[in-house]
Each structure stands twice: as structure tokens, then as C-alpha cells.
Phi, psi and omega in degrees: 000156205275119172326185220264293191346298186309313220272004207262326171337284215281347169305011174111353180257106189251055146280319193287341207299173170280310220281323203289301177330307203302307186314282188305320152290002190236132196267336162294344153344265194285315155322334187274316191286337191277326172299332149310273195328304169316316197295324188282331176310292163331283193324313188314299175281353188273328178287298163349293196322292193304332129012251171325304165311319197277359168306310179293322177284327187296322172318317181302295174295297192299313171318309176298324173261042177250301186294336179293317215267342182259333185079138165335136168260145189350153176251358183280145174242077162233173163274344165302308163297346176259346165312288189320305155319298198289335144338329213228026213220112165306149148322319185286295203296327175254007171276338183283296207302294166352325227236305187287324182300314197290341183275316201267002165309303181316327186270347178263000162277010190249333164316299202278320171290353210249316187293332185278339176289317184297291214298300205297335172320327183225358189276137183314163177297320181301345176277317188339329152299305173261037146278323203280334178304306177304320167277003178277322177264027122330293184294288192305301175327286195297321148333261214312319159299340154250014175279310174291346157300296162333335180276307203301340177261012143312309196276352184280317185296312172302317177322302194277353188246031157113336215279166237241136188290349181275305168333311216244030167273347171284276189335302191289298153356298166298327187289326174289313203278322159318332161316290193285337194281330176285353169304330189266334165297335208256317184246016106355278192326296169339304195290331193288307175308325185283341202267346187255352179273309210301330194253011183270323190107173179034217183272017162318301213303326203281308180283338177265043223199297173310310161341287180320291195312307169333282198302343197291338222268329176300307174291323190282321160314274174343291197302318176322270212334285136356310188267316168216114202311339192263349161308141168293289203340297197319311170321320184288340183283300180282344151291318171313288151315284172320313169298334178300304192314297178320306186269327155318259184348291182314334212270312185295340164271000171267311171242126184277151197261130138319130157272299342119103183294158205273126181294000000 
């Protein structure tokens, strides 16, 4: 019958163990397991990074195909011209495309948390306030940004249920105007975050630096946009971003960012 130690073994306590003894008396041994151990750990957060990271280009793709499947919306602010959309638009064709745009915001918000992880990983303690900053006005963006999916699948559903197209020139109106108003919000976020990336070095620096510009490039485009509804600038802006989103990402699932503070 078995001694106590042993049976104390196999219940699962591995201090008791032959192997853990071995391990602990043989010092090549126990280096080869801390050196595993250190190593599965890493991979482990270099898959996370690329993770978070690839949130960003998929945000980018899946939005561009929420707008490819409803189509651009008019650039005239009449009724005439939102007929004419709606007219040339499904009910299904603008609840799907709508549905995929309001998804890929949602995947840019897993983006935007993964950046707030980057950032907060190597940054002084004193930064800290515009990482939470940046990720709150994250959040808000993207709020402000499923009010304007909503106005738009407001005006196609209405449009189709009868109601007279000068009413539901409102409905697009919010929808135009919640767009360009999220831009000032959209470069909060830019700013805050690019300015904390900026202090990491190499090519963080490089991406918060970019960022700064972005965001720079955004409030002003936003302020266009805004002040006259009908300016092109808001495109430029929301491109300008999107693209930011796009190479930021690709470049960070290629070389992954620290996550994960320093012990």
C-alpha cells in the first residue's frame, strides 16, 4: 500500500511530486521550465496585441462594406434628392448595410481599447488621464455615430412607409448633421491618445505623431462640415481617419505592441 507522501502526490499537489523534486534539484532543469513558461506567456500577449490590432483594419473593411451595401447618401439637401435615394434603395439593402456600418464601428471600438492598453503599458502615470480620456471619447463617438446610422435607416423606413419626403428630409438632415458633429469628437480621441503614444518612442511615436495630425485634420473638416452641411471636407476627414485606423492597425499585427505593464 502506498506511503502517505505518495498518496498525497497523486491527489494532485505537485510540491509532492518525484517530478517537481527533480525539477528543483536539477538547475537545467528548472531554467528550461521558467524559460517555457516566460516564453508561453510572452506569445501569449504578442497574439492579444495582433488580436486588438487586426480590430483595426477589420473596423475600416467592414464599415466600407456597411456603405457599399446602402450606397452613398445624397450630397443635395432636398427632398427631391432624398427621394431619389430612397427610391433607388431596399428596405433590406438599407437595414443590412446600416447594421454592418454600426458593426464595424463596434470592432473600432475593441481597436480603441487595445490602443488604450498600448498606450497605458509604457506611459508615464501622469499621462494617464488623457489615455482614460481618449477612451471616453471613444465611446462617445461611436454613441454619436449609431444616432447617424439610425437617422439614416430612419429616412429610408419612413420614406417606404408613405410618410411626405419634406418630413423625412429631417430624418437625413440628423443624419448628415450627427456625421460631421462626430468629428470633433473623433479628434478628442486622436489627440489624446496620439499625444500618449508620442512619449513611448520608435515607431509609436511615429503613429502618435500621425495621430495629432489626424486629429488636427479632423476637428477642422468637422468645423467645415458643420458650419455648411453640404461641404465635401467631412469626407476628407472621415477618410483621413479611416485610413490612419487602416495602417495603424496593419503595421501593429505586424510588429505587436506591448500590453501589459511592466512588474
Amino acid at each position: 500500500m502506498a506511503s502517505g507522501p505518495r498518496c498525497r502526490a497523486r491527489s494532485g499537489d505537485p510540491f509532492e511530486s518525484s517530478d517537481w523534486q527533480a525539477l528543483t534539484t536539477d538547475p537545467l532543469r528548472s531554467t528550461t521550465l521558467a524559460f517555457v513558461t516566460i516564453s508561453s506567456r510572452q506569445m501569449s500577449e504578442s497574439t492579444l496585441s495582433r488580436i486588438g490590432a487586426a480590430a483595426g483594419a477589420t473596423s475600416v473593411v467592414v464599415t466600407f462594406i456597411g456603405f457599399g451595401v446602402h450606397r452613398g447618401l445624397p450630397a443635395d439637401t432636398t427632398a427631391g434628392a432624398v427621394g431619389t435615394y430612397v427610391n433607388g434603395v431596399s428596405a433590406s439593402q438599407a437595414g443590412i448595410g446600416n447594421y454592418l456600418e454600426l458593426l464595424g464601428y463596434l470592432v473600432f471600438l475593441v481597436f480603441a481599447v487595445y490602443l488604450y492598453a498600448v498606450a497605458r503599458a509604457g506611459a508615464a502615470d501622469s499621462l494617464h488621464w488623457l489615455n482614460v480620456l481618449g477612451l471616453a471619447a471613444a465611446i462617445t463617438y461611436i454613441a454619436v455615430s449609431a444616432s447617424a446610422i439610425a437617422g439614416q435607416l430612419l429616412m429610408v423606413e419612413w420614406a417606404k412607409a408613405g410618410a411626405d419626403l419634406k418630413t423625412v428630409l429631417g430624418a437625413y438632415i440628423l443624419d448628415t448633421a450627427a456625421f460631421t458633429l462626430s468629428f470633433e469628437i473623433a479628434a478628442l480621441f486622436m489627440l489624446a491618445v496620439g499625444i500618449v503614444l508620442w512619449t513611448r518612442g520608435g515607431a509609436l511615436r511615429v503613429i502618435g505623431g500621425s495621430g495629432i495630425l489626424v486629429g488636427v485634420v479632423l476637428f477642422v473638416t468637422g468645423f467645415v462640415g458643420t458650419a455648411s452641411i453640404q461641404s465635401p471636407s467631412s469626407q476628407i476627414g472621415f477618410m483621413a481617419f479611416s485610413l490612419w485606423t487602416l495602417i495603424a492597425g496593419i503595421y501593429l499585427v505586424i510588429r505587436p505592441a506591448r500590453i501589459a505593464r511592466a512588474s
